[in-house]
C-alpha positions as CSV (number, residue, x, y, z in Angstrom):
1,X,-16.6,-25.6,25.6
2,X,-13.9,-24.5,27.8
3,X,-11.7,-27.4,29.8
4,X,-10.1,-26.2,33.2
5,X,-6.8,-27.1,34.9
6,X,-7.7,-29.9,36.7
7,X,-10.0,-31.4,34.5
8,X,-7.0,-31.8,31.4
9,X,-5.2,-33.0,34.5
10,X,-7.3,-35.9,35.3
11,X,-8.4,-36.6,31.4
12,X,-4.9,-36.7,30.7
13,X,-5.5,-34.7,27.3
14,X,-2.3,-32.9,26.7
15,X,0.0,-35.1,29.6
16,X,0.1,-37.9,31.6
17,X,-1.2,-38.1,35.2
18,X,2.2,-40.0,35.9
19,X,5.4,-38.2,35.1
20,X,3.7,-35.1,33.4
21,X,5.2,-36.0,30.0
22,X,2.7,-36.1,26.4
23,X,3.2,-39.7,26.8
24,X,-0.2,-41.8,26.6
25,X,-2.0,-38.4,26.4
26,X,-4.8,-37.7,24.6
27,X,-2.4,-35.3,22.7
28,X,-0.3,-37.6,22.1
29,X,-2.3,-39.7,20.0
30,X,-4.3,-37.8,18.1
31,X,-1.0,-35.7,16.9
32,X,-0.1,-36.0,13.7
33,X,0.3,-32.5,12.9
34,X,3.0,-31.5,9.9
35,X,3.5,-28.2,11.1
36,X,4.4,-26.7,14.4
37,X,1.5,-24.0,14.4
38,X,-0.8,-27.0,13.2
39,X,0.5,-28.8,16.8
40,X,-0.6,-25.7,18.5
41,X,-4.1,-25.1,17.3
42,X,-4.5,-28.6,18.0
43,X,-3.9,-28.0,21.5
44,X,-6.7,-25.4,21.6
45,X,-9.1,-27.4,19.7
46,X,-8.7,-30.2,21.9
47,X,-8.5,-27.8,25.6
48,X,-11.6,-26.2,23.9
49,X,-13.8,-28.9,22.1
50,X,-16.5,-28.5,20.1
51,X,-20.2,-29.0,21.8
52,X,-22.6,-28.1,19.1
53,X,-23.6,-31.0,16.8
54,X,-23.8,-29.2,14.2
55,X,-19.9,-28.0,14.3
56,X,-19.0,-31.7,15.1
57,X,-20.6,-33.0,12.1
58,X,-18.6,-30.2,10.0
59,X,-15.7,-31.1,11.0
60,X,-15.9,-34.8,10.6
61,X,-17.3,-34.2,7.3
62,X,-14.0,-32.5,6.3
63,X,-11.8,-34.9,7.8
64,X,-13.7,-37.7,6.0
65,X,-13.5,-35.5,2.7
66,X,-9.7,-34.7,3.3
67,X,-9.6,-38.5,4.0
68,X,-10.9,-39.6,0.3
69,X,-8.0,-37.4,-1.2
70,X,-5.0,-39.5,0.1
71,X,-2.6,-39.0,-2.9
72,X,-3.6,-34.9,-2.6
73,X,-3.1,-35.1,1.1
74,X,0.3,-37.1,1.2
75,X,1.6,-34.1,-1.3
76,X,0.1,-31.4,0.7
77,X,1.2,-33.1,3.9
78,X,5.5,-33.0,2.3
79,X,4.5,-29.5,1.6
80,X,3.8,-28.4,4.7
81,X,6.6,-30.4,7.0
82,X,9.0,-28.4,4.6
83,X,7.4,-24.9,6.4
84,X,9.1,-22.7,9.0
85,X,7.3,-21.7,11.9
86,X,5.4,-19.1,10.0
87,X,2.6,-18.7,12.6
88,X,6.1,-17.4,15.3
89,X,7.9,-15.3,12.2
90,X,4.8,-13.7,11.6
91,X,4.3,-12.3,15.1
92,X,7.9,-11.5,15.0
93,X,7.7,-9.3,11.9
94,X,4.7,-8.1,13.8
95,X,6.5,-7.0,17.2
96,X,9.6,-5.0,14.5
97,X,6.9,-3.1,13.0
98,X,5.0,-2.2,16.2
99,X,4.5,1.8,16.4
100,X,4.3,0.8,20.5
101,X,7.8,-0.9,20.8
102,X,9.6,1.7,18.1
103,X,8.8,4.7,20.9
104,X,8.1,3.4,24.3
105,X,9.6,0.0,24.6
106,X,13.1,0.3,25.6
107,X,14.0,-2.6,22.8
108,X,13.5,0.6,20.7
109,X,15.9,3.1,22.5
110,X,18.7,-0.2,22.8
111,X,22.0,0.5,20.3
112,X,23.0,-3.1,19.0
113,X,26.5,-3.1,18.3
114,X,26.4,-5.9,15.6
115,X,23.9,-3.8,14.0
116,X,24.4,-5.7,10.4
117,X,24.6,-8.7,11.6
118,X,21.0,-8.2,13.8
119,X,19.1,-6.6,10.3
120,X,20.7,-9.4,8.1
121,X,19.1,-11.8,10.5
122,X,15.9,-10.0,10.5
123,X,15.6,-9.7,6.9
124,X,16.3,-13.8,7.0
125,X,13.2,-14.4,8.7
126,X,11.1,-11.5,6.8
127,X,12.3,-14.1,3.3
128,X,11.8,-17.1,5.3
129,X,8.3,-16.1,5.6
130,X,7.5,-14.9,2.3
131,X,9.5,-18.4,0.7
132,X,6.8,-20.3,3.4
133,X,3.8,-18.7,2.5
134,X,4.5,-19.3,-1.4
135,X,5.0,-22.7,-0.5
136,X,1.9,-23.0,1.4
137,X,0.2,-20.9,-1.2
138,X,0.8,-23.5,-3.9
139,X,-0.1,-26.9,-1.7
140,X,-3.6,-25.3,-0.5
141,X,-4.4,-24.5,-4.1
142,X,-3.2,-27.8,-4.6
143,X,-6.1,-29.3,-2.7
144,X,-8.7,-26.6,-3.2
145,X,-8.6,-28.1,-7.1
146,X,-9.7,-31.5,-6.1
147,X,-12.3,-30.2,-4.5
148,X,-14.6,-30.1,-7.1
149,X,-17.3,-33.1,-6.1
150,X,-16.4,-31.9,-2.2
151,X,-19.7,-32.2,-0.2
152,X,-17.8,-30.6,3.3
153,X,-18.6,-26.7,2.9
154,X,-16.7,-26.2,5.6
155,X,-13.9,-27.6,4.0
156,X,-14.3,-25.8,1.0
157,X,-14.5,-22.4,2.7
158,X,-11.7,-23.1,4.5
159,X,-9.0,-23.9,1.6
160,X,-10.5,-21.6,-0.9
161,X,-10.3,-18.5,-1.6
162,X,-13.5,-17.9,-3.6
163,X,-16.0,-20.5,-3.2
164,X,-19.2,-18.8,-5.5
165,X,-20.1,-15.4,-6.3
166,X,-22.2,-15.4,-2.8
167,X,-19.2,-16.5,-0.7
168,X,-15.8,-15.9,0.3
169,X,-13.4,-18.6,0.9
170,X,-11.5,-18.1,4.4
171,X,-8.3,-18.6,3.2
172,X,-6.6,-15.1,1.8
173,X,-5.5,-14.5,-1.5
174,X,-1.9,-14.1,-0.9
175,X,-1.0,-14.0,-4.2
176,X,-1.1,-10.2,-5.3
177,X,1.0,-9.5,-2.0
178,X,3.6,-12.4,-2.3
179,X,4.0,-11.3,-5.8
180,X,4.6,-7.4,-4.6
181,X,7.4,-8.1,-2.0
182,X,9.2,-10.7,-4.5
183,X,9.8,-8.2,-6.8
184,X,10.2,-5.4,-4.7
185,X,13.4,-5.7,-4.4
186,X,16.6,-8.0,-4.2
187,X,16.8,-10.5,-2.0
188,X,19.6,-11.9,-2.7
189,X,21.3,-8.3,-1.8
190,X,19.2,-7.9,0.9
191,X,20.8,-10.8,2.9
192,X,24.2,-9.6,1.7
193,X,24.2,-6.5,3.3
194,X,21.7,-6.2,5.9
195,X,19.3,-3.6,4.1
196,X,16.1,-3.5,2.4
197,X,16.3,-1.2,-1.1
198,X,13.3,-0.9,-2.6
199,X,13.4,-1.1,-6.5
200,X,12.4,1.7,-8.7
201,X,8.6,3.0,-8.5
202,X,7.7,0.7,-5.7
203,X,7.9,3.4,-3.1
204,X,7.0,6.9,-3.9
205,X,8.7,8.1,-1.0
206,X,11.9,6.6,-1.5
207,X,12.0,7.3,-5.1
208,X,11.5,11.4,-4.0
209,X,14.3,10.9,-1.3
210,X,16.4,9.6,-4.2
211,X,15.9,12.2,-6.1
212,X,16.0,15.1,-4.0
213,X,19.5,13.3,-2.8
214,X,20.6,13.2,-6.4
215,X,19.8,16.8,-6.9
216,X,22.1,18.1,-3.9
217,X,25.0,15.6,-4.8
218,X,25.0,17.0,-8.1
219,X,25.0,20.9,-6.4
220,X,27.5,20.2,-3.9
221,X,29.7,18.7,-7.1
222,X,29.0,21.5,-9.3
223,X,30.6,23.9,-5.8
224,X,33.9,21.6,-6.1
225,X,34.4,22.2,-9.5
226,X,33.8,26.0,-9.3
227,X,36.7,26.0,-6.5
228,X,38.7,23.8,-8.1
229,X,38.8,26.1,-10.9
230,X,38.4,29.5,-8.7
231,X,42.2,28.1,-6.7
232,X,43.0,26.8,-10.3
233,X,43.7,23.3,-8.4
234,X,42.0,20.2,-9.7
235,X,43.5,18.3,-6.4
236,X,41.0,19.6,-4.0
237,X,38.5,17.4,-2.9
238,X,35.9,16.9,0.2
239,X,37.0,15.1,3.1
240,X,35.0,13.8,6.3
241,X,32.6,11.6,7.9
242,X,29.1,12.1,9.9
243,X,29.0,15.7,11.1
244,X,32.3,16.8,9.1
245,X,31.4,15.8,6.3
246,X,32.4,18.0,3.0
247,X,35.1,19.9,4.4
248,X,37.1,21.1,1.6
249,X,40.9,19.4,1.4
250,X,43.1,22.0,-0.3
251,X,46.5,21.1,-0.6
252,X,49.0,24.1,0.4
253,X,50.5,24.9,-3.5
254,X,47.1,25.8,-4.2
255,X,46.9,28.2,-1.7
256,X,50.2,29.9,-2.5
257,X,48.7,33.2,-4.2
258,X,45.6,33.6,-1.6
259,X,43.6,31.7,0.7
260,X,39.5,33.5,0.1
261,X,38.1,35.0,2.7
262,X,35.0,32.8,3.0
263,X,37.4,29.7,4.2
264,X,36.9,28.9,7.4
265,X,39.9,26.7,8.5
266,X,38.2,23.5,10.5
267,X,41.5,21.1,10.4
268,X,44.8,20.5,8.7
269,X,47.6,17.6,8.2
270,X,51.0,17.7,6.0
271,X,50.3,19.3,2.8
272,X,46.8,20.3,3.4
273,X,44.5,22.8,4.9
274,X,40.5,21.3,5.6
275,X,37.8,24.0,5.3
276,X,34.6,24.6,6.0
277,X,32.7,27.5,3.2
């Protein structure tokens, strides 16, 4: 069933007919959610109530099962006022990763000047999320283990994972993928500098891109030392940034006897000449 405007309005179910405030509300007094996400789907449950008996008789089942575990509950229920918002973090993890909003959106064309500050704040929230969803990880399994002499199936489906070889809990197994991203790399490292390094052989890609970068470090090294020892100077180095980078910085006694042909002068200061081979 599906409440309109006007009818919450004049049932008073999520404010007051008086000052518009949650105050006396139907809302109001049935809330005693632990978790901010938990107070929202309780707003949809309660704009959009159950009319099947059936469902009805589920669901009070599972409160009156929940309600014969009250030392499992009061531990579950410190666990989960200790969560973030993870249902909000999640959809903002989601919006970062949209393929939409990276070429079309013009959040994805915008140059943020505090651009460390902005990724060590995303990468906050990415670890707040995984931290909350180990914590809600453990209290459910918590509670699915007392569940054992549980007579609400819907209940059981809901906090388990696997309820018998015929059925599938409807809570995920977030344990294979929590365990992946807290050893993927190191947080701690992470929030220090404002970028994600995956560790070694748990991203093909990146491993090749190391590699390969590896490779031409070490060519581009092995070229210095062949003209350090071609000008017979071991003073020259590379010099540069962004698009000038590795311009050769040969000091003038080295190039006293003969400056090779293949030098193409880019830039200069006291004592040096900068080229480009």
């Amino acid at each position: 069933m599906v409440l309109d405007g006007v009818t919450l309005f004049n049932l008073e179910v999520l404010q007051n007919a008086t000052d518009g405030s949650v105050q006396g509300s139907l809302f109001q007094r049935l809330d005693h959610c632990a978790t901010p996400f938990g107070r929202r789907l309780l707003k949809q449950w309660l704009c959009s109530p159950l009319c099947h008996p059936d469902a009805i008789n589920a669901r009070l089942d599972a409160v009156e099962a929940l309600m014969d575990l009250p030392s499992a509950m009061a531990d579950a229920r410190d666990s989960f006022k200790q969560l973030p918002d993870l249902q909000r973090l999640l959809g903002k993890i989601h919006l970062l990763g949209s393929i939409h909003r990276s070429g079309d959106h013009p959040d994805g064309r915008a140059i943020f000047y505090e651009e460390t500050t902005y990724s060590k704040r995303k990468i906050q929230d990415f670890l707040t999320t995984l931290s909350g969803f180990v914590q809600a990880n453990q209290a459910v399994a918590s509670v699915a283990a007392q569940l054992d002499n549980c007579r609400s199936s819907l209940l059981i489906s809901t906090v388990c994972t696997d309820v018998n070889e015929q059925q599938s809990g409807k809570f995920p197994d977030l344990s294979e993928l929590i365990n992946f991203f807290q050893n993927a790399f190191d947080h701690e490292k992470a929030k220090r500098d404002g970028v994600i390094l995956p560790r070694p052989g748990v991203n093909k890609a990146y491993d090749c891109a190391l590699r390969e970068v590896k490779t031409i470090d070490d060519s581009l090294q092995s070229y210095l030392e062949q003209q350090r020892k071609r000008l017979g100077s071991r003073s020259i180095n590379y010099w540069g940034t962004g698009k000038n980078r590795y311009q050769l910085e040969v000091p003038d006694a080295a190039l006293s006897r003969y400056t090779p042909d293949d030098y193409n002068l880019a830039s200069q200061k006291k004592g040096f000449h900068r080229y480009r081979t």
